[in-house]
N, C-alpha and C positions, 0 to 999 in steps of 0.2 A: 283415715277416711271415715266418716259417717254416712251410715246405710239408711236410708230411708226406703220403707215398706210398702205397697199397698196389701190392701187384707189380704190375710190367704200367700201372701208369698214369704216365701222363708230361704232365706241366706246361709248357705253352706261354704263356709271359709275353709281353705285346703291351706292349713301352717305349713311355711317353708318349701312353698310349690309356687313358681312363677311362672311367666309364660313361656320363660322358655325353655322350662321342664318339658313341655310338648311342642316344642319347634323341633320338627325332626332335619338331621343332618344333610346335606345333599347327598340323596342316595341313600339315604340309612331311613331308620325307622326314631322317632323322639324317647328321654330317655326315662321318660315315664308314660302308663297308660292310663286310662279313667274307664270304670264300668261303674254301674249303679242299679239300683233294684228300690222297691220300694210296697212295703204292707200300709192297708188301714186295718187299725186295732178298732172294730168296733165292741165295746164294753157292753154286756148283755144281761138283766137281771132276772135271772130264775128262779128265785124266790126271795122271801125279804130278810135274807143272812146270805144269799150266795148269788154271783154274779160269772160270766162266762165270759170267754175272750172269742170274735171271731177275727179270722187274718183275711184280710181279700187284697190279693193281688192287684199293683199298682204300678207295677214300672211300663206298662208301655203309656200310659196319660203322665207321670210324672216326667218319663223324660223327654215325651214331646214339647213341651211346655218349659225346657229346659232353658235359661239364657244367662249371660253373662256381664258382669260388671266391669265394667272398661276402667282395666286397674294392672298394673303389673303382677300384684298377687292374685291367687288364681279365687276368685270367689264366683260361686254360681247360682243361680236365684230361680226356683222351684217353686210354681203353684200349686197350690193343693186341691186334685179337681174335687169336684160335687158328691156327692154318695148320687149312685143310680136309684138306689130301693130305699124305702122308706120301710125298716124294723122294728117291729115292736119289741119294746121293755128297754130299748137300745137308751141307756145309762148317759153314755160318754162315748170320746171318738179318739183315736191317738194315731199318731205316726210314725213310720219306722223306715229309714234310709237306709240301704246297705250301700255304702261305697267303697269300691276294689281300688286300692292303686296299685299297681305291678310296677316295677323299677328295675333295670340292670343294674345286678351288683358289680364291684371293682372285677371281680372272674368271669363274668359275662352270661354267670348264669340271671336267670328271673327271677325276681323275689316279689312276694306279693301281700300285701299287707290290707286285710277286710276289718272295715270299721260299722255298726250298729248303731244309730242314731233316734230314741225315740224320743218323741216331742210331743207336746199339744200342738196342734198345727192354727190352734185359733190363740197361742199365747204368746208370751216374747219371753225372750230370758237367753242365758247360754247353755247350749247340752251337749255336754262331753259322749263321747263315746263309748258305748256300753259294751258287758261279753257276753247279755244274751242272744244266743241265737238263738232266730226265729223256727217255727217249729215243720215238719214236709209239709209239702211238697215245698219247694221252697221258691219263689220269684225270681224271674230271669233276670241276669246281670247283662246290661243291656251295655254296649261301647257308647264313650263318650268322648267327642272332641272337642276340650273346650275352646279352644281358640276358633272354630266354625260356630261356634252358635250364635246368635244374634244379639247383640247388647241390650242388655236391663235399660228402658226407658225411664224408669222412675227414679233412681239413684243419683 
């Protein structure tokens, strides 16, 4: 399938999760979960050799804005809202996804597996997942059902 974009939105493909990884049982619960979190990295220059990182919290506008790709693999499409404030010296701007998936193992306990995603949100390309984590307080991990969400119109 070929994803076509408008600005600003960015396609989070989940390998080897369908949908009906989250079609729960009758009566049961599905056999995977979705949470998500989300920083802006705004890039700060404090002088002309050194630069700062600010983190500003972003998951509750990233995942209201959440929707989904009418696809049997589970792919989800995220817009990147506006900066509120206008900062001086402010460099550059980056983004950083945290996405949870929780999964029953074969013993029935939960496993849970947190991925780190940073990206230019104004670039294209593909971005694996990183092991930095981001720094306290840390952004709420917000539940995500993706099969409720509303389909990507643009795709």
């Amino acid at each position: 399938m070929t994803l076509s974009a408008q600005v600003g939105d960015i396609h989070l493909l989940l390998p080897g999760l369908d949908t009906a990884a989250f079609l729960p049982p009758l009566g049961g619960k599905p056999s995977h979960q979705l949470w998500i979190g989300a920083y802006r990295i705004n890039k700060i220059r404090v002088d002309r050799a050194q630069t700062s990182e600010r983190w500003e919290m972003l998951s509750e506008p990233v995942d209201a804005e959440l929707r989904r790709v009418d696809d049997n693999q589970i792919i989800l499409c995220a817009s990147y809202p506006q900066a509120r404030e206008r900062i001086v010296g402010k460099t550059g701007e980056e983004l950083m996804l945290v996405v949870a998936i929780q999964s029953t193992h074969a013993s029935g306990l939960p496993q849970q597996r947190t991925h780190y995603i940073r990206l230019d949100p104004r670039g294209d390309g593909a971005f694996p997942s990183i092991d930095r984590v981001p720094p306290s307080p840390h952004a709420p991990l917000l539940p995500v059902e993706p099969l409720m969400l509303e389909l990507a119109a643009h795709v």
